[in-house]
N, C-alpha and C positions, 0 to 999 in steps of 0.2 A: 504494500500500500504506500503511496507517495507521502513524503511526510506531511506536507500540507493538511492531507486528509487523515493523517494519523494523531495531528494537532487538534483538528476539528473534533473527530470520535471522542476524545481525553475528554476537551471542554465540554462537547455535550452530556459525558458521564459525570462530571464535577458538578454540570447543570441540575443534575439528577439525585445528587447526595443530598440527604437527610441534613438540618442545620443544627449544630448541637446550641442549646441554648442554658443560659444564666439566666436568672428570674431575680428582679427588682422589686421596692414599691420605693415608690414618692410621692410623698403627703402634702398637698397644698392648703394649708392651714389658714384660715380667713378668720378675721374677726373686724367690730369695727368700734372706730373710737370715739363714742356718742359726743365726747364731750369739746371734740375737735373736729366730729365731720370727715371722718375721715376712713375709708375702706383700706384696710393694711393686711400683708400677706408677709410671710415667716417666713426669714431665708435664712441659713447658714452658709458658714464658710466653709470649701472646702478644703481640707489640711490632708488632701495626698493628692497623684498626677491619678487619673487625667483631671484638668483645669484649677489646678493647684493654687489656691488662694483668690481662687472667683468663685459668686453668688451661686446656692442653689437651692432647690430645697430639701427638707429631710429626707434620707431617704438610706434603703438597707439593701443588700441581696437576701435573697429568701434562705435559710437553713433547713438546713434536713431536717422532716416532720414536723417542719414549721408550715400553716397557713399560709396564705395570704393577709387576712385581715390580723390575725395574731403579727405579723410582721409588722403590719401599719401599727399596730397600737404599740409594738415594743418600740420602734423610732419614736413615737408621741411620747409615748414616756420617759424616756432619753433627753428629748427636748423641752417639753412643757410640763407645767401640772394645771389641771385647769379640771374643776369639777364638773363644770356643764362643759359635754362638748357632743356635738351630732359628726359624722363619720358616717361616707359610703364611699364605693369605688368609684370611681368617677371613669377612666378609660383604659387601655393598652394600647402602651406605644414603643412599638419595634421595629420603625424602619429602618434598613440598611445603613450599616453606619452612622447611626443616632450616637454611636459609641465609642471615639478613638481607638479603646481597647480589642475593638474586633481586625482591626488591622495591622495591630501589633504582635497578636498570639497566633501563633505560627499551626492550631490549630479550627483558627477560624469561629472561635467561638463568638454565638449572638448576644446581644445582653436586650430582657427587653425590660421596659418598665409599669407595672402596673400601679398608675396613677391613684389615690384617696383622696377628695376631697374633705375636709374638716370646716368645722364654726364651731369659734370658742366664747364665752364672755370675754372681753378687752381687760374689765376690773378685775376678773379673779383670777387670768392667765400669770403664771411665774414661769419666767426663763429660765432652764437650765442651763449654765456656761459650765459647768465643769469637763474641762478636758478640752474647752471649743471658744475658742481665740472670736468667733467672730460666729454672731448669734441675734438676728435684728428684726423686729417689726419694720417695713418699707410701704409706705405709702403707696397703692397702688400706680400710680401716675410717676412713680419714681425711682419705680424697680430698673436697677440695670440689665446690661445684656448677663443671662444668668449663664451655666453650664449646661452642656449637653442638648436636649432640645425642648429644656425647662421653660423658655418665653413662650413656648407652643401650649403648653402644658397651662401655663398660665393662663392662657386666653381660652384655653377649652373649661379649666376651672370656672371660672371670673361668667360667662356665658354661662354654666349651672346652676351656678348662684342665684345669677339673677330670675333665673328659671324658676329657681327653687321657691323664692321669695312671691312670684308671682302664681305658683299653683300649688302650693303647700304653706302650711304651718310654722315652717323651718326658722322664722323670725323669731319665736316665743323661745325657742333653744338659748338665745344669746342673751333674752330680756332679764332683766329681776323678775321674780316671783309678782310683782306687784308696779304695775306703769300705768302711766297714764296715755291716752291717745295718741299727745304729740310727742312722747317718747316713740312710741312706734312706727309712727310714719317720719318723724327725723332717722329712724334705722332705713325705711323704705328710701329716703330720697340722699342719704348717701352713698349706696350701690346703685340704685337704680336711674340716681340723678334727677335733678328738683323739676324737671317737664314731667315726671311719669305719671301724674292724677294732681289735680288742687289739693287740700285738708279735706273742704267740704265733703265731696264726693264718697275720698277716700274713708271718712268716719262714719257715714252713711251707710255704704256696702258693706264693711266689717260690722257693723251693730245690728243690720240685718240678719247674718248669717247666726247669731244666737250663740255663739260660743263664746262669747268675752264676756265673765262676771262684774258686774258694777258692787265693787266690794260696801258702798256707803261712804268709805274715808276719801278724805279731800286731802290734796296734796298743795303747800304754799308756796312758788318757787317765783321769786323776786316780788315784784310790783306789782303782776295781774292778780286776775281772776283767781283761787283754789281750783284746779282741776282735778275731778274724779279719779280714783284708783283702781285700776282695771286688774282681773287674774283671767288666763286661758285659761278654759276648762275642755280638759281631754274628754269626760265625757259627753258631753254633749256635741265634740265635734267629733265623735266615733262612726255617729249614721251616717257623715259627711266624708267619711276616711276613702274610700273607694269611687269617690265622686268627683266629675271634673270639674274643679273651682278656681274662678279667675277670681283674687283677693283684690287686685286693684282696679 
């Protein structure tokens, strides 16, 4: 056979191989800073190659008889401590060379990453620095260019969020036990940005749906008016749990 075509036969066997792979998670950790207006995401430094001392976020390779999601919570508690926090996987992402290292290892190994979305409360999250030079809440709007294909990552989290906010409950995860109105809709129009509903409207549709308790207590915060102290109530949004609801 001419070599040409003995060249070709190789490569289309090589075409044909099975890809061994590595298995990741990275955690995109949201919370927001009520008292600043501010939607912020959780990066760390990273302290070995590949991107040696650039932005990314938490994140592990998977161990032996280790989950998935057991993997996401053991990076979370490495990083944070935070007693409310909501946690689901958010994607996988394994394209081709997403990962220096696959071009390095002389066996070709893939690494892929299976992404976790996270919301935590802002007030009652604690950073862990131990061991980790470099550990920071960033303003969404100020994230640098992170590691690997972490900005990607980013804008697929950031995009669930705001999903989340607008066809689920996921808001009251982050809230105190006890808010009022315009607490709530300052969490809505920090992600979602101050065009996405008036107050009006917006306090309108959520007191219709029947699941916000009017606790009686009034709250004083500055000059105005006392406003109401609101609690979610799980059950009564349980009939509603399987049901498609646009909140704003």
């Amino acid at each position: 056979m001419p070599e040409r075509l003995q060249r070709k036969a190789a490569h289309s066997v090589n075409d044909r191989a099975l890809a061994d792979f590595k298995v990741g998670v990275d955690n995109v950790i949201f919370s927001v800073d009520t008292a600043q207006n501010r939607l912020l995401v959780l990066l760390v430094m990273r302290q070995e190659d590949p991107f040696l001392g650039q932005w990314s976020f938490p994140g592990t390779l998977v161990r032996r008889g280790e989950s998935l999601e057991d993997a996401a919570y053991r990076i979370l508690a490495e990083k944070i401590r935070a007693r409310n926090l909501y946690l689901e996987q958010l994607y996988t992402f394994g394209g081709p060379d997403r990962d220096p290292r696959e071009s390095m290892d002389s066996y070709a190994i893939r690494y892929l990453s299976v992404s976790y979305f996270a919301l935590v409360r802002f007030a009652e999250a604690e950073l862990i620095a131990d061991g980790v030079s470099g550990i920071a809440w960033y303003p969404l709007d100020q994230v640098p260019q992170l590691a690997f294909d972490h900005n990607e990552v980013l804008e697929y989290g950031h995009r669930r969020l705001r999903n989340k906010l607008e066809y689920s409950p996921v808001a009251f995860e982050v809230l105190p036990e006890l808010f009022t109105l315009s607490d709530l809709y300052q969490l809505y129009t920090t992600v979602l940005g101050e065009n996405f509903s008036d107050y009006s409207n917006f306090r309108s549709r959520l007191l219709k749906m029947g699941f916000l308790s009017d606790t009686g207590v009034k709250a004083s915060r500055g000059a105005g008016r006392p406003a109401s102290l609101y609690r979610f109530d799980a059950e009564a949004f349980a009939p509603l749990k399987d049901k498609p609801l646009v909140f704003i």
